[in-house]
C-alpha positions in Angstrom: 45.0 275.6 -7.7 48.1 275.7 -5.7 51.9 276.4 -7.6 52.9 272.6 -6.9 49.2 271.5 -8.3 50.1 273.3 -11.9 53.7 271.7 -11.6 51.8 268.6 -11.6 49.7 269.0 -14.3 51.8 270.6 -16.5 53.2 267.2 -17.2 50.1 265.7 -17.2 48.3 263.8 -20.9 44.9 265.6 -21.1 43.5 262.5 -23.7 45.5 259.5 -21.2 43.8 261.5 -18.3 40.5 261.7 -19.5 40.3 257.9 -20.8 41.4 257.2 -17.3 38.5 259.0 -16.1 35.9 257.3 -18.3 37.4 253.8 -17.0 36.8 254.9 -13.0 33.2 255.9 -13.4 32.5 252.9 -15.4 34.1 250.9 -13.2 32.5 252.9 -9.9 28.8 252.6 -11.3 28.7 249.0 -11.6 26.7 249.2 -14.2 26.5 249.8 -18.5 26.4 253.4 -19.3 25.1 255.7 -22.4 27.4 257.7 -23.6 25.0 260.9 -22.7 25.4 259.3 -18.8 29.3 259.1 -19.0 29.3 262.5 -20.6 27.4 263.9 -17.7 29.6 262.0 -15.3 33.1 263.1 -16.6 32.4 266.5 -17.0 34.4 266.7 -20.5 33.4 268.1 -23.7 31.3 265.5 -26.5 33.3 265.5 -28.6 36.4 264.9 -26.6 34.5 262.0 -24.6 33.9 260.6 -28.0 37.4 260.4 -29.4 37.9 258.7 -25.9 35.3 256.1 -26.0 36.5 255.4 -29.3 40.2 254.6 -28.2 38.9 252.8 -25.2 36.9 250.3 -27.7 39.4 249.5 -30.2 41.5 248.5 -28.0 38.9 246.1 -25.4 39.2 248.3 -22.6 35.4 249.3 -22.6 32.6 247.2 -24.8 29.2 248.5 -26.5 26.9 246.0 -26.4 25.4 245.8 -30.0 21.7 245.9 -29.0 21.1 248.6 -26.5 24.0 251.1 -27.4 25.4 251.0 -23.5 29.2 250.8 -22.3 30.6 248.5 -20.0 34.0 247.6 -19.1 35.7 245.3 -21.4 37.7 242.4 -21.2 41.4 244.3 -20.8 40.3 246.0 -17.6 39.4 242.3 -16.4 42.6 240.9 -17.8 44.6 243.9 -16.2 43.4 243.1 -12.9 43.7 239.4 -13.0 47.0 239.6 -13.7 47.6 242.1 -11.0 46.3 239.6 -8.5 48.1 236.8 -10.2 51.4 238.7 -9.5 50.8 239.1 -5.8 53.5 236.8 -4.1 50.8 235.9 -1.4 48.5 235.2 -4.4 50.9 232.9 -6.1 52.4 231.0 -2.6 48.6 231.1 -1.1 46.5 229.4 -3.6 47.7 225.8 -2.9 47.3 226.2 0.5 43.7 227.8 0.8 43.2 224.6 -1.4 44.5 222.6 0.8 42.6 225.0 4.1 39.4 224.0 1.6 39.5 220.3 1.8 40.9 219.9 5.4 38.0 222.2 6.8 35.3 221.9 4.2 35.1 225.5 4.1 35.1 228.2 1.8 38.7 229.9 2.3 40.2 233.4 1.2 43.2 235.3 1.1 42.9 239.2 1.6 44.8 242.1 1.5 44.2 245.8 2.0 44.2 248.7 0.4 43.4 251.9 2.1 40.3 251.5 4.1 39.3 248.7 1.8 39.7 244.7 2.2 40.2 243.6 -1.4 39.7 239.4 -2.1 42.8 238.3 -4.1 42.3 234.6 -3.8 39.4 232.4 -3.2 38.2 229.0 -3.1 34.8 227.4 -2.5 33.7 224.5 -0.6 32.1 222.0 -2.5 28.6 222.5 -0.7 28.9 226.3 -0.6 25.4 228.2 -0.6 27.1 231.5 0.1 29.3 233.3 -2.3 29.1 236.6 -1.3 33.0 237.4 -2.4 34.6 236.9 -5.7 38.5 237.6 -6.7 38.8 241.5 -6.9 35.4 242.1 -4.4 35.9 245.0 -2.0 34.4 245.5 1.7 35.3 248.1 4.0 37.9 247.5 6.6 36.1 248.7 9.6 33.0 246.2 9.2 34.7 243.0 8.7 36.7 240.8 10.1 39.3 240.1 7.7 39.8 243.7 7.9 40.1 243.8 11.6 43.1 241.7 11.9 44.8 243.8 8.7 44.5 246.4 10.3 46.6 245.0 13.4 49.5 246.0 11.5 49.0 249.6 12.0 50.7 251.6 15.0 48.3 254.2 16.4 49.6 257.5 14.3 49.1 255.1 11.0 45.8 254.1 12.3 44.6 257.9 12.9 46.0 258.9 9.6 43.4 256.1 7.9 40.6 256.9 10.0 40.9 261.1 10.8 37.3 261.0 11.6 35.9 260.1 15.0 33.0 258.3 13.6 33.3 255.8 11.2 31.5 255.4 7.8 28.6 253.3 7.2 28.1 251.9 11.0 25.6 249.3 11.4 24.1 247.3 13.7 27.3 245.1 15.3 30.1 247.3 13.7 32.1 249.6 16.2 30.4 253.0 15.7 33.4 255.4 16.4 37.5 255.5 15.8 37.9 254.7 19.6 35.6 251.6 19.5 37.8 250.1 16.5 41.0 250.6 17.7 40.1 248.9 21.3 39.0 246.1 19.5 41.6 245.9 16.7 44.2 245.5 19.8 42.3 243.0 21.2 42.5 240.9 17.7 46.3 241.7 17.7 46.6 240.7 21.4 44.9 237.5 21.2 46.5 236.5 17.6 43.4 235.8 14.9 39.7 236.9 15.1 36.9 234.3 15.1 33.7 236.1 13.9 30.2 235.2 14.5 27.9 236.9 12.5 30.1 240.3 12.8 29.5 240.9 9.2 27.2 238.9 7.6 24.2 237.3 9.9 24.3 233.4 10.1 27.9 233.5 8.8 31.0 233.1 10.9 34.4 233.8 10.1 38.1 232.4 11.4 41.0 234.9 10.2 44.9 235.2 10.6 47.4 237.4 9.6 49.7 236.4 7.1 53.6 238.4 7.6 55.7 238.9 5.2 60.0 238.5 5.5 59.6 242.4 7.6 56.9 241.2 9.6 54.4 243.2 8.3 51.3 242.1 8.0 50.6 241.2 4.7 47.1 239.9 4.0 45.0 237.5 6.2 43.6 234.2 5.3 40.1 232.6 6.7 37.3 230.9 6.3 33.5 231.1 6.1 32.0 228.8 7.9 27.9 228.8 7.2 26.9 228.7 11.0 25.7 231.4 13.5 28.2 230.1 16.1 30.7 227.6 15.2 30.1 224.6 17.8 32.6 223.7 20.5 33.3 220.5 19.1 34.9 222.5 15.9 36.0 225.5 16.9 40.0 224.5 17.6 39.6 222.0 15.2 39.1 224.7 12.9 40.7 227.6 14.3 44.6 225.5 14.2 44.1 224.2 10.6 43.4 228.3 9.6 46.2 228.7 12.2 48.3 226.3 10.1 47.9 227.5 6.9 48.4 231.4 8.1 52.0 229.5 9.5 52.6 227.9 6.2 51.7 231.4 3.9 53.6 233.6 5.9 56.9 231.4 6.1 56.6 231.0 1.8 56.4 235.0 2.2 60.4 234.7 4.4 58.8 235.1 7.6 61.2 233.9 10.2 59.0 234.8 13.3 57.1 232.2 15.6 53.7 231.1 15.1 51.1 234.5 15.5 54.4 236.6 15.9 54.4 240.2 14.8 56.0 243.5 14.4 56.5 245.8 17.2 53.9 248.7 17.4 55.6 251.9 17.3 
């Protein structure tokens, strides 16, 4: 461990740290643990994980359900995050208007942001005859293979973009995903070139996708919004249709944010 590493830590709160820790992996397993599984996970002494489960039940951070004995997370961790979300500014000036995207379109609409290499759902709303609901508030996809997270990633000048993706091949490429660094940046400057992505079965076969960037008072990209439309290839007859309502709405976000700009306007790369 490094001089600055032990400066660090010196400061640190061993019981707030290992809490903390608990939280993650329950949170990263997706699933209710034992307490012999979280033990195992966090590396930490019994009787130290213990006094930490015990904290993190009283007060509703983690649950144990009274039949099998397992953890889960609890209703503050949800509560935490929702009002996270709920504080977003694009959350809060969005919502109406992906209502409104909704009922103009008939479509399922969402506003994204991202964090990291991750596209993170803060707002959502389903069309009355949804089949699909793939996403949910708080749902995470990576960047790379979507593409919501195409256009978000517009934003990015080239050293930012090589300091988020330091590998030459990407992560978890598939079948209709760019398969190296190079790939994705030639077509993440053809989304930011041409304004909005419309996505046919990029991520999800049989469901296509319109997105646009929404820019904050900076112009910095902020989040996107889009819609899922349940179709392999949108037809003809609806593609403008649709693609200037999203177009619209993106307008209408993005000016609530104190963006000054022209329609599909953005930063200068540097």
């Amino acid at each position: 461990m490094s001089d600055t590493e032990k400066d660090a830590r010196k400061y640190l709160i061993p019981g707030l740290e290992r809490g903390l820790i608990i939280l993650m992996e329950l949170s990263r397993s997706h699933r209710e643990m034992s307490f012999a599984e979280i033990v195992k996970c966090v590396d930490i002494p019994k009787a130290t994980a213990y006094r930490a489960i015990q904290t993190l039940e009283y007060m509703g951070f983690i649950r144990r359900h009274p039949s099998t004995g397992l953890y889960s997370l609890g209703v503050n961790v949800l509560r935490l995050g929702f009002e996270y979300v709920a504080s977003l500014d694009v959350v809060q000036v969005g919502q109406p208007v992906i209502e409104s995207l909704r009922d103009k379109t008939g479509c399922s609409s969402h506003i994204a942001i991202r964090d990291g290499r991750d596209v993170i759902y803060v707002a959502r709303v389903s069309a009355a005859n949804a089949t699909v609901r793939r996403v949910s508030v708080g749902t995470r996809l990576p960047a790379h293979r979507t593409s919501l997270g195409r256009m978000l990633l517009t934003g990015l000048s080239r050293q930012e973009f090589e300091a988020l993706y330091p590998e030459s091949t990407l992560p978890d490429a598939e079948p209709g995903a760019p398969a190296d660094r190079e790939a994705l940046w030639q077509l993440v400057q053809e989304d930011r070139e041409r304004g909005y992505v419309i996505a046919e079965s990029f991520f999800q076969f049989g469901i296509s996708s319109i997105v646009y960037p929404l820019y904050n008072h900076d112009g910095e990209v902020e989040g996107v919004v889009s819609i899922m439309v349940p179709v392999h290839e949108i037809p003809e007859a609806d593609r403008e249709r649709l693609r200037l309502e999203v177009a619209e709405a993106a307008n209408g976000i993005s000016n609530l944010l104190g963006y000054q700009g022209g329609a599909g306007g953005q930063r200068q790369m540097r």
